[in-house]
C-alpha positions in Angstrom: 2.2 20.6 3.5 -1.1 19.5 2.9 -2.6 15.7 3.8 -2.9 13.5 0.4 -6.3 11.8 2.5 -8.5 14.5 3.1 -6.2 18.3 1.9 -6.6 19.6 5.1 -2.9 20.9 6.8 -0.3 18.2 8.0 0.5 17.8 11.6 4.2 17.2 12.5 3.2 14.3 14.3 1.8 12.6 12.0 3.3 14.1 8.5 2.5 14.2 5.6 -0.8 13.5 7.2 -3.1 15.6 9.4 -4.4 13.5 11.3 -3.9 9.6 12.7 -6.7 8.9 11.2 -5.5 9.6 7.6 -2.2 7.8 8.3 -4.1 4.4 9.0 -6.3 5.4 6.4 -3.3 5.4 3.8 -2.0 2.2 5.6 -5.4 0.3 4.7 -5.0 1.8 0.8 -1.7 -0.1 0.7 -2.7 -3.2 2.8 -6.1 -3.8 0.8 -4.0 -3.4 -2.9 -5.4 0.3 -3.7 -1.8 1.1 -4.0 0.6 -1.3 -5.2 4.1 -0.8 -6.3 4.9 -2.1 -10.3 7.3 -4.6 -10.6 9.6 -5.6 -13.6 10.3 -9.4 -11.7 8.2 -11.9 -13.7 8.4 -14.1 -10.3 6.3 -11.3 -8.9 3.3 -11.9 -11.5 1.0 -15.2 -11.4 -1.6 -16.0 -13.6 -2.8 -18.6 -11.5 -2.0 -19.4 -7.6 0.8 -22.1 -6.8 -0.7 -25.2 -6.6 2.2 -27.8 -4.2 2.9 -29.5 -7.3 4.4 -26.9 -8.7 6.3 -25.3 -6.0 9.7 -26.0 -5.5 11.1 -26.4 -2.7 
């Protein structure tokens, strides 16, 4: 198998990833919105941010 960071050969230890480095690398792609996952929910999607008027409680 072959790391989707940097195409070098996956380690067991860290698979699909060679490498901790490229495991915490993906991590930061998901945590800083490089990856997202789509949603069909039209909760999920906001044109503007919540302002406490508007939230319900």
């Amino acid at each position: 198998m072959i790391c989707p960071i940097c195409q070098k050969e996956s380690d067991k230890k860290y698979r699909p990833f060679c490498s901790k480095r490229c495991a915490d690398i993906d991590l930061g792609h998901w945590f800083d919105g490089t990856y997202t996952a789509p949603s069909t929910e039209e909760d999920d999607v906001a044109d503007e941010p919540e302002t406490p008027e508007q939230r319900t409680h």
